[in-house]
LUMMI-330645 format. One record per residue (C-alpha): y, z, x. Coordinates in steps of 0.05 Angstrom, whole numbers, plus 5000, padded with zeros to 4 digits. Layout:
<r py="Y" pz="Z" px="X"/>
...
//
This chain:
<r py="5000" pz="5000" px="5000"/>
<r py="5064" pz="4974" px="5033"/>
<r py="5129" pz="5018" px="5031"/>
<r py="5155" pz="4979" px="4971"/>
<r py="5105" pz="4995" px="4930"/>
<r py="5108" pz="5067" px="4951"/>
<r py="5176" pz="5077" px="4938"/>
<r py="5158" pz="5039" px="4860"/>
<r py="5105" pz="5083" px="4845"/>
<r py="5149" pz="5152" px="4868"/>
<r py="5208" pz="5118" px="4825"/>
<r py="5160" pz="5107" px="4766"/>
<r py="5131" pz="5187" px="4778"/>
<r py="5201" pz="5209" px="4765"/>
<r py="5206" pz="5162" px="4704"/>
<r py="5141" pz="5184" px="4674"/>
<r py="5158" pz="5254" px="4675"/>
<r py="5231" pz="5239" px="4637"/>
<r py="5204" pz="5191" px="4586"/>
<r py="5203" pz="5204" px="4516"/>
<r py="5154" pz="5171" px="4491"/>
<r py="5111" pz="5115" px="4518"/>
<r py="5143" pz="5056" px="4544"/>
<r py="5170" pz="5007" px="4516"/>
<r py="5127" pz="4956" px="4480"/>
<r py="5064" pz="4991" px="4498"/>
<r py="5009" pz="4980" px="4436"/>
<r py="5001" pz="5043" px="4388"/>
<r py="4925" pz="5060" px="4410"/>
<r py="4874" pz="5042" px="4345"/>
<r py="4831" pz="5109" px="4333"/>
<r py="4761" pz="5098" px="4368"/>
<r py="4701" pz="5098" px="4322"/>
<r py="4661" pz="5163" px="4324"/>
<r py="4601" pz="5130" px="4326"/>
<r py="4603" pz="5101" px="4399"/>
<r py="4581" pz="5171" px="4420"/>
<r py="4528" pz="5182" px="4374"/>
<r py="4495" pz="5111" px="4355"/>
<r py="4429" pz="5097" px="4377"/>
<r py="4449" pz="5019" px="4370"/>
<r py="4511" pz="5024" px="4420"/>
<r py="4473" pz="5066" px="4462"/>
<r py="4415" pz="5001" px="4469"/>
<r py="4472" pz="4946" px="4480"/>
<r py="4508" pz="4991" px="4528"/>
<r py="4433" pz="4997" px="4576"/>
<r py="4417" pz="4925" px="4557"/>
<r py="4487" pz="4896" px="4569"/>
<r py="4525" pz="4940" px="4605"/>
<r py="4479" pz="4973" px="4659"/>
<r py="4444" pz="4908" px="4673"/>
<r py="4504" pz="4871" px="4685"/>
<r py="4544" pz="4918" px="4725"/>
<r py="4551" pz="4932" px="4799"/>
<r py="4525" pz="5002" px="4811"/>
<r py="4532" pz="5048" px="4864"/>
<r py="4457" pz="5059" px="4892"/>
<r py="4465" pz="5096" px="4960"/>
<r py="4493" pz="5093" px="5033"/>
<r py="4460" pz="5074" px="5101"/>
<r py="4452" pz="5135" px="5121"/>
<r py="4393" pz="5140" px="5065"/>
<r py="4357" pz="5087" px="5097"/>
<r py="4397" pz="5090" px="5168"/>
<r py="4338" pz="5059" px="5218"/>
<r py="4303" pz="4982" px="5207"/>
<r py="4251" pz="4991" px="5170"/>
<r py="4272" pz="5051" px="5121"/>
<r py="4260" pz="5049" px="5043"/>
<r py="4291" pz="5092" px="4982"/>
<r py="4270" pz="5091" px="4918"/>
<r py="4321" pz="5088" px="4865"/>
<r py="4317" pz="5087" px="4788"/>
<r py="4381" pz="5118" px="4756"/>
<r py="4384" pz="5046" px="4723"/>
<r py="4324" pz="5042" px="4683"/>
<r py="4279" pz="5002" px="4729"/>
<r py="4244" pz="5030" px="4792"/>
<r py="4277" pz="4986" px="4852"/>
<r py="4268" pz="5003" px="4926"/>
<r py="4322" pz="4998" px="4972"/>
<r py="4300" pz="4967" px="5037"/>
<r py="4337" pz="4968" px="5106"/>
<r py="4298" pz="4912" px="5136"/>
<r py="4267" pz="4889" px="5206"/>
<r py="4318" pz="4843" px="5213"/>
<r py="4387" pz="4897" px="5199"/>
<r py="4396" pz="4871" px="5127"/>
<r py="4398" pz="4911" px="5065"/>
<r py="4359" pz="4884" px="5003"/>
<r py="4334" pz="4909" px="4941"/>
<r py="4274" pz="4896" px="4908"/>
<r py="4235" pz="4914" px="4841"/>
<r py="4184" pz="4966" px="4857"/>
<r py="4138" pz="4927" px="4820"/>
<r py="4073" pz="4890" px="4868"/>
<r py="4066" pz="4820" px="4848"/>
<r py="3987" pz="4831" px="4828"/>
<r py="3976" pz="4884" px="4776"/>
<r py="4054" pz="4912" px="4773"/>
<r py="4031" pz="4979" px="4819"/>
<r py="4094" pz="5007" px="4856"/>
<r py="4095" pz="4992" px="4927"/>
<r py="4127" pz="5047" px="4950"/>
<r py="4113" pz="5120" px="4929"/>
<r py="4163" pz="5162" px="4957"/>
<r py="4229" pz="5172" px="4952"/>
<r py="4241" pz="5159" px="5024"/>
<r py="4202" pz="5130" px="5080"/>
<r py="4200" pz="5079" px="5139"/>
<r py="4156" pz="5027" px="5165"/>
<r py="4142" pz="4960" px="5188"/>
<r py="4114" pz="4932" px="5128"/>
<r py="4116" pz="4948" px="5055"/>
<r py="4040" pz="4964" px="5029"/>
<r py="4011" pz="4969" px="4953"/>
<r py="3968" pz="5039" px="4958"/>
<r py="3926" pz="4994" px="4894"/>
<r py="3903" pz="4942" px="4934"/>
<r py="3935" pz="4933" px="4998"/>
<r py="3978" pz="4873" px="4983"/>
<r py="4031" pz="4872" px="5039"/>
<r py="4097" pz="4855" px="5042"/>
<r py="4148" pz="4846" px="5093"/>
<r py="4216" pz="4877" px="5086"/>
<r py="4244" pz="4815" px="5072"/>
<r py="4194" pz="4820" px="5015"/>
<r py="4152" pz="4762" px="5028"/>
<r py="4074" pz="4768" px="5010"/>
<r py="4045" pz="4772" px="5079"/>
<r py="3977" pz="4807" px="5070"/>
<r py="3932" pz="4792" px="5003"/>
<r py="3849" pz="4829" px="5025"/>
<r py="3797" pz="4784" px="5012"/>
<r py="3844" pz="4724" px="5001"/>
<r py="3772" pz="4681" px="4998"/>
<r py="3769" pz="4716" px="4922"/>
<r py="3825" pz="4675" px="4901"/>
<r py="3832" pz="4608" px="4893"/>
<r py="3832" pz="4566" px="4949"/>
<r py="3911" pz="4539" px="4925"/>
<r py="3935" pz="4604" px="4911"/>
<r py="4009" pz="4612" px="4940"/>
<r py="4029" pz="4674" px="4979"/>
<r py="4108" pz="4640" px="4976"/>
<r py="4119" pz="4650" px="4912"/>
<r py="4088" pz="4712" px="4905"/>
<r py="4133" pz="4761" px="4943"/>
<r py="4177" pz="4813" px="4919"/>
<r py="4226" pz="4799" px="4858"/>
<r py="4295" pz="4820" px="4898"/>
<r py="4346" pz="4854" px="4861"/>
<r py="4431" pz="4831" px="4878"/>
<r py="4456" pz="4879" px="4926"/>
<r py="4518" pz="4882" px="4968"/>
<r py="4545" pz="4927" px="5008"/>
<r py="4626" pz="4955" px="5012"/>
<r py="4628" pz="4998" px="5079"/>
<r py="4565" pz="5034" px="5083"/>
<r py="4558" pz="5037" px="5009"/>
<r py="4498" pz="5002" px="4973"/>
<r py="4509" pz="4975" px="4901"/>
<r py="4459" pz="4942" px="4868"/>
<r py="4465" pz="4900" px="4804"/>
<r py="4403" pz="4865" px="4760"/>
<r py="4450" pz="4806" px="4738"/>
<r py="4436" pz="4742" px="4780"/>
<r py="4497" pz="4707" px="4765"/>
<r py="4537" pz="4769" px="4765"/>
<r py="4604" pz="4750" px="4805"/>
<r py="4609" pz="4782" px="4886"/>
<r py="4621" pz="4854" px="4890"/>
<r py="4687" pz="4841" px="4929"/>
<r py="4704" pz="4800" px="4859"/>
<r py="4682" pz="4851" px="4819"/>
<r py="4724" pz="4904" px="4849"/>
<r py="4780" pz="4860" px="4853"/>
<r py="4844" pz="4895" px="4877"/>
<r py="4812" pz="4957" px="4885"/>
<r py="4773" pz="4932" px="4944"/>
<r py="4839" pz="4916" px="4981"/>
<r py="4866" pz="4990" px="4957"/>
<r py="4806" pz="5017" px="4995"/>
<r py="4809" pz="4982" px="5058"/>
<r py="4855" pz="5042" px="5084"/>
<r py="4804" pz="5090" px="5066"/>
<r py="4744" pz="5061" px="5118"/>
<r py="4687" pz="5060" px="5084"/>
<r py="4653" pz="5029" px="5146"/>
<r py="4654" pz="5090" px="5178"/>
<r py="4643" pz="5144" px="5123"/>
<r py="4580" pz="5188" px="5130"/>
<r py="4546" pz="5214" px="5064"/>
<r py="4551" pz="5289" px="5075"/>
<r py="4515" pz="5314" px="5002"/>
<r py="4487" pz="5276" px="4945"/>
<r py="4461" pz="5320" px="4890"/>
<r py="4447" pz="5315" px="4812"/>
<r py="4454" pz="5359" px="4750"/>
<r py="4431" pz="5343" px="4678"/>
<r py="4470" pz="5349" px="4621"/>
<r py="4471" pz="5346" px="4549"/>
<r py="4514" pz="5302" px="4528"/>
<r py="4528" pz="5223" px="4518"/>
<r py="4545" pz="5200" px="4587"/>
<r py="4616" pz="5174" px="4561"/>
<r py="4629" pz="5245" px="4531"/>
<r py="4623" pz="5273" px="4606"/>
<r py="4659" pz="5222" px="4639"/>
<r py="4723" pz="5209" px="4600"/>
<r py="4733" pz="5285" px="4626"/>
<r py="4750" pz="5254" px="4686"/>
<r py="4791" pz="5197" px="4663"/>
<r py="4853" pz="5240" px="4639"/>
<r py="4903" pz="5303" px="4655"/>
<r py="4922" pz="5309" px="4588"/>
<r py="4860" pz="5372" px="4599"/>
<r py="4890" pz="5393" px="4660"/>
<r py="4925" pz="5455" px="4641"/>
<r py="4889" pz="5475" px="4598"/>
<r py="4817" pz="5471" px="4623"/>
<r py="4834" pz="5483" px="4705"/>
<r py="4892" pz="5523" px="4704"/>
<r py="4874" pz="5553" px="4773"/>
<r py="4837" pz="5491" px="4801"/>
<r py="4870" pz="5432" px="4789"/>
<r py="4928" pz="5447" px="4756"/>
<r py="4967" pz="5479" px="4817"/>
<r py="4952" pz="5413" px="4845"/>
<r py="4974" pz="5359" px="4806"/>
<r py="5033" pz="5357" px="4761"/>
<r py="5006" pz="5323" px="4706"/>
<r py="5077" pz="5306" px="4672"/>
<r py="5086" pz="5256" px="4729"/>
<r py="5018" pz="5215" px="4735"/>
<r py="5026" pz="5141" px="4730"/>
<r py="4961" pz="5106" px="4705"/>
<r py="4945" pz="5038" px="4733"/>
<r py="4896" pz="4999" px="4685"/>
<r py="4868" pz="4932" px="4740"/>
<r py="4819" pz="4880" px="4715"/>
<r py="4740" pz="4891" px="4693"/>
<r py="4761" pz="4963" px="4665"/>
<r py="4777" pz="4999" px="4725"/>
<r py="4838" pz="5049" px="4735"/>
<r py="4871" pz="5091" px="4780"/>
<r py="4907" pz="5151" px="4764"/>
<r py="4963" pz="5171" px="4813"/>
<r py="4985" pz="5244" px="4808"/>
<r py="5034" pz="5280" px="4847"/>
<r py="5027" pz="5360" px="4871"/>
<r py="5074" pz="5405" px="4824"/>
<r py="5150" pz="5403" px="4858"/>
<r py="5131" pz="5479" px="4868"/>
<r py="5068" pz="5465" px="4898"/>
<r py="5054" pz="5532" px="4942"/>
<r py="4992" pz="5523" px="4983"/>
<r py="4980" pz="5588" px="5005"/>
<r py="4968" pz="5620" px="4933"/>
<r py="4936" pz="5555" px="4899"/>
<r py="4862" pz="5577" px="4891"/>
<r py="4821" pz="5508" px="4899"/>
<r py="4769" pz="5475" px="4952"/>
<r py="4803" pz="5476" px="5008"/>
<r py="4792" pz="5439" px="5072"/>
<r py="4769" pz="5476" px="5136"/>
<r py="4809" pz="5464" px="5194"/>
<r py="4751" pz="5430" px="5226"/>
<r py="4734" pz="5369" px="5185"/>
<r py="4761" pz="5308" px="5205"/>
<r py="4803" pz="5264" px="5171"/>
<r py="4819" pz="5189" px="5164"/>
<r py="4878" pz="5181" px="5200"/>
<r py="4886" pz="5108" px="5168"/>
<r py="4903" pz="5142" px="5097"/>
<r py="4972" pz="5121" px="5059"/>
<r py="5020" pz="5174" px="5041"/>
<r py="4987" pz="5180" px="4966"/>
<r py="4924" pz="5192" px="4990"/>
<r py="4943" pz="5248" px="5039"/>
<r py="4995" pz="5283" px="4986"/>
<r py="4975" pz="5267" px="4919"/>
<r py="4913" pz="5255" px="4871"/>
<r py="4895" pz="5184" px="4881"/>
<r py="4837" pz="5178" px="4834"/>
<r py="4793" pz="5106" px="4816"/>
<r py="4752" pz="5095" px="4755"/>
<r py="4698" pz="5038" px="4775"/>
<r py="4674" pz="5012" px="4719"/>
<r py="4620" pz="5027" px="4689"/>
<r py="4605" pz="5095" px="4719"/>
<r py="4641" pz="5117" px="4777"/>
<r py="4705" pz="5167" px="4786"/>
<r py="4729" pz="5190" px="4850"/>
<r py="4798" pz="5223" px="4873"/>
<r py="4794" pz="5200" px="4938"/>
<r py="4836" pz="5230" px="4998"/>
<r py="4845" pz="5225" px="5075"/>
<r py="4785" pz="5281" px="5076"/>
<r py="4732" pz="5255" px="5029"/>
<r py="4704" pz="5192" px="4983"/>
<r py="4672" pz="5236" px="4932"/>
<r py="4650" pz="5200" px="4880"/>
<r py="4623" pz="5227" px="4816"/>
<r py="4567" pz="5177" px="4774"/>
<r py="4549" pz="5184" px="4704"/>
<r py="4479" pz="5154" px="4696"/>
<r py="4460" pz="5150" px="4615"/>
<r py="4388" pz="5190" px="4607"/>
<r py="4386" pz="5180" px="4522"/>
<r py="4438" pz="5171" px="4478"/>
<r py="4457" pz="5257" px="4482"/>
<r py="4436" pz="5268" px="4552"/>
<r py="4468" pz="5241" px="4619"/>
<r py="4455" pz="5252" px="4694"/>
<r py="4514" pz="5269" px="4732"/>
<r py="4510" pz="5252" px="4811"/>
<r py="4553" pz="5294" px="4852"/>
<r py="4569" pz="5252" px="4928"/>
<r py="4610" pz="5273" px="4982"/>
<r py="4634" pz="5225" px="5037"/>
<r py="4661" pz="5239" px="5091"/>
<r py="4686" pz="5217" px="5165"/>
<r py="4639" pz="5242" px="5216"/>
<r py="4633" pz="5322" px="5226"/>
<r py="4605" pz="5323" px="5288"/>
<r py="4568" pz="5386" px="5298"/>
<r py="4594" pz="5436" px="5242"/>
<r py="4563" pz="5439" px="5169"/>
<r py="4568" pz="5380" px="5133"/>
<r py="4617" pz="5386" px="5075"/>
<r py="4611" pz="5382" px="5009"/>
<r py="4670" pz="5385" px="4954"/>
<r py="4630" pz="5384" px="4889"/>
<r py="4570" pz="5435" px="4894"/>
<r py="4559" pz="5507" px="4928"/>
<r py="4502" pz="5546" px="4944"/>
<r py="4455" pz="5575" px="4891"/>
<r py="4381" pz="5596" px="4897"/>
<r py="4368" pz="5602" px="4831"/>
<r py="4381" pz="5535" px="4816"/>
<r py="4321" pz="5485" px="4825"/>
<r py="4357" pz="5448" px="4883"/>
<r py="4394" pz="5508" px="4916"/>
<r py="4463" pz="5483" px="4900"/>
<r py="4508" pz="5498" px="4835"/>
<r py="4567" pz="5461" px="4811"/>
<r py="4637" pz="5482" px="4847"/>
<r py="4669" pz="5515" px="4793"/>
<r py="4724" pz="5450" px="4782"/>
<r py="4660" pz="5413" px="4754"/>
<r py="4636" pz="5467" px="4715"/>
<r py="4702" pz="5466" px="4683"/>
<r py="4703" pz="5394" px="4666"/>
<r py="4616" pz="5395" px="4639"/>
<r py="4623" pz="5467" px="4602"/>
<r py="4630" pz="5439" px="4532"/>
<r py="4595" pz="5378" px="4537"/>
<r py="4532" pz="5397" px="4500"/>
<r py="4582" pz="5443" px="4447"/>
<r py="4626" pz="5369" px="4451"/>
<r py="4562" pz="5325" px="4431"/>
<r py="4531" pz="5380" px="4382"/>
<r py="4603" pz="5367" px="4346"/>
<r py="4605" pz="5302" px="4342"/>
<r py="4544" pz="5284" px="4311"/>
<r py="4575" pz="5327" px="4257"/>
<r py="4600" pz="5306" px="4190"/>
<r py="4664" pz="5327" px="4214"/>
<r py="4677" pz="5273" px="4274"/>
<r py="4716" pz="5214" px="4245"/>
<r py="4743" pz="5176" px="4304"/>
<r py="4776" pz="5190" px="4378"/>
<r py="4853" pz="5185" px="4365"/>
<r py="4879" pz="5171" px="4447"/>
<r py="4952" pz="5184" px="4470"/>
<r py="4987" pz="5138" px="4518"/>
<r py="4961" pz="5191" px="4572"/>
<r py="4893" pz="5178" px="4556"/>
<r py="4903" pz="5097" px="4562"/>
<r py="4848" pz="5095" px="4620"/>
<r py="4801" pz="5112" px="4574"/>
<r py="4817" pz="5061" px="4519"/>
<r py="4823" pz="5005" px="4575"/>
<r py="4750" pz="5031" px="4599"/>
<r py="4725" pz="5017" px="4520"/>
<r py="4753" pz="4955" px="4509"/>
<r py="4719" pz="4929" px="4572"/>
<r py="4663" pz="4960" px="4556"/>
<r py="4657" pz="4911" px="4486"/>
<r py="4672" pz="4860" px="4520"/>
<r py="4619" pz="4863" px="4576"/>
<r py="4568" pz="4870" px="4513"/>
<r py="4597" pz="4812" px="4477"/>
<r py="4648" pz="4835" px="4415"/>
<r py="4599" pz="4791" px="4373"/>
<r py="4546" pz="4838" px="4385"/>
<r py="4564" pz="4899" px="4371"/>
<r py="4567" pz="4915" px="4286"/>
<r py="4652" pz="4924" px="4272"/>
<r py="4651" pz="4994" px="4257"/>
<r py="4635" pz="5007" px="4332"/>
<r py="4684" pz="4955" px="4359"/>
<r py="4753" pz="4981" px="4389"/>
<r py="4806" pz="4938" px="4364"/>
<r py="4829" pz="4897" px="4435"/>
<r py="4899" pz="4918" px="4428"/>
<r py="4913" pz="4929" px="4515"/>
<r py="4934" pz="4857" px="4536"/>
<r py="4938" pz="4821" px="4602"/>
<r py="5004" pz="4836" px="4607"/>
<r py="5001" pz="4912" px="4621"/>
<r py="4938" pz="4911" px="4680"/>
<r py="4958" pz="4903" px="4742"/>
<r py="4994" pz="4866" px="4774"/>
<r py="5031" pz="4869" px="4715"/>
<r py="5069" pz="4936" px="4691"/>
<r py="5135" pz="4923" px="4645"/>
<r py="5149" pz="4997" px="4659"/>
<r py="5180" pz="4978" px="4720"/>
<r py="5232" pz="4934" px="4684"/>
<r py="5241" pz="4994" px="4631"/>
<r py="5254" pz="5043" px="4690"/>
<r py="5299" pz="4993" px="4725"/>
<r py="5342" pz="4978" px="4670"/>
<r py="5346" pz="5051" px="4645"/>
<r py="5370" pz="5067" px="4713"/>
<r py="5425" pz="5022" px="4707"/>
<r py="5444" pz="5044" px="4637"/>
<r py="5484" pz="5101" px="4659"/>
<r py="5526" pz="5066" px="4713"/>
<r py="5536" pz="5011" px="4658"/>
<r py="5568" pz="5066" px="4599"/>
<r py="5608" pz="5092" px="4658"/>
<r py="5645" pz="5037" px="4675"/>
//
């Protein structure tokens, strides 16, 4: 982010926190049907349309850091296997043996040479060709080994991030991400190192858990000693881009006092990215990837947190720190602390216990007879922008019209577009104007 654009989005901080109302011209935001929360039929189009056809974050090299090294990964329905092969490329490849569908892999993690059915034996390499087929003289004497290998699976890499995605014709991942990818060059994903990856169930639609991310409008009220000393939600600008994504860009409070702000702080030892813009070292700079993926990344961490749909009231919620190398000290981790009693030894910090503790409560209400619709203020505009995508990656033919959102947030306010500048810049000038 150049210094122009710096200085726009401190101006438009200041005008966000003056304004009194939303801007200028900016759609009145149709209530949301209920029902996207609690239909069984959204819930299949949004697996069958939305989570096969989307780039999804699957893991980082240091998972499978030597040639040779597998994970297994199914937070997307499917079992795939993650495979850094012989030859230093990263593929990904149904689970799935080409003979009687066995899974080729059986652990989570693993390494070696060549990839080996425990059925039968068939052998793969780790380019998934079918090398190895015992007693081949049992099959027919034309049977083809090259078209027999391992069905791959798109996958691309940002940095040392992995992201799969089951859509052949699906555009790049660079594409996909769009302006964001330029955003996050500063930020070095090339040379982040995945401290902590750990998971948590919950009982609630996965939307329902996310969208607590998504807004500040909760802020105050549900992190008053967390978050709230940190960000001054009266003065967050909201930045809708292309194929649903958002940032959020929040300020500290103008009375921000360190020293009594009770948060996750960072030890003096971790390292930071010395690369890092101005916003990401002093304020909450905070990207929603669509579909699942929200992260207020900083010159300390990329901490992303991933809401994977388990049933249409139940989600998995990943919780991922990354982080420049820490050399010899413990590796940190912003989102989880220690717990024995818990069935991986870690708990949720107490910032994501805030934002998860009334999911299930949330979900047990609204498959009451008293949820109508989702009314969403100008504040909460990330999350209307992330539903309208979200029809239009199923298809708005597809999907009955009392589930539809009406598609009310046009071209003209995503980036690089934003008529609140010209609102700011003329109001500015208003004053100089009645004085002369």
């Amino acid at each position: 982010m150049n210094q122009a654009e710096i200085d726009r989005y401190k101006a438009l901080m200041e005008w966000e926190a003056g304004r009194k109302g939303p801007p200028e011209g900016f759609p009145d935001l149709p209530d949301m049907p209920a029902a996207r929360y609690t239909s069984s039929e959204f819930y299949a189009l949004e697996q069958e349309r939305v989570f096969r056809k989307s780039w999804l974050f699957a893991g980082h090299i240091d998972e499978i850091p030597e040639r040779g090294c597998y994970m297994r990964w199914h937070n997307a329905g499917d079992p795939i296997m993650i495979v850094h092969g012989i030859d230093g490329e990263v593929r990904a490849f149904y689970n799935t043996c080409r003979h009687r569908g066995a899974p080729v892999v059986t652990e989570d993690r693993g390494r070696s040479p060549r990839l080996i059915c425990g059925y039968h034996h068939w052998t793969y390499k780790t380019d998934g060709t079918l090398v190895g087929v015992p007693q081949r003289q049992d099959f027919p004497a034309d049977f083809d080994m090259s078209c027999r290998g391992l069905l791959p699976v798109r996958c691309e890499m940002l940095g040392n991030l992995i992201f799969v995605n089951f859509d052949e014709d699906a555009a790049s991942l660079l594409d996909y991400l769009g302006p964001v990818a330029d955003e996050w060059e500063e930020f070095q994903f090339d040379k982040l190192r995945l401290a902590a990856r750990h998971s948590f169930d919950l009982k609630c639609n996965w939307k329902v858990a996310m969208e607590a991310n998504m807004e500040v409008y909760h802020v105050p009220f549900i992190h008053p000693e967390t978050v709230a000393p940190l960000v001054d939600a009266h003065r967050n600008v909201n930045t809708l881009y292309p194929q649903g994504h958002g940032r959020m860009l929040a300020p500290a409070p103008k009375d921000f006092d360190r020293e009594n702000v009770r948060a996750i702080e960072h030890p003096p030892e971790w390292q930071t990215i010395e690369t890092v813009g101005e916003f990401g070292r002093t304020a909450t700079q905070s990207y929603t990837i669509f579909p699942n993926w929200v992260a207020p990344i900083s010159n300390y961490f990329v901490p992303p947190l991933i809401f994977w749909p388990t049933s249409l009231d139940t989600c998995r919620l990943e919780l991922i720190t990354m982080a420049p190398d820490w050399g010899e000290g413990p590796a940190p981790d912003l989102w989880t602390v220690p717990d024995e009693s818990q069935p991986n030894g870690r708990a949720m910090a107490d910032l994501i216990q805030e934002d998860t503790q009334f999911g299930e409560a949330i979900q047990q209400s609204m498959e009451s007879q008293g949820f109508k619709s989702v009314p969403l203020s100008y504040q909460e505009s990330r999350i209307y922008h992330f539903h309208q995508h979200l029809d239009r990656v199923i298809g708005l033919n597809a999907i009955p019209a009392e589930l539809r959102v009406e598609q009310v947030i046009g071209d003209e306010w995503k980036y690089p577009n934003d008529p609140r500048v010209a609102q700011m810049e003329r109001e500015a000038k208003e004053p100089a104007t009645a004085a002369e």
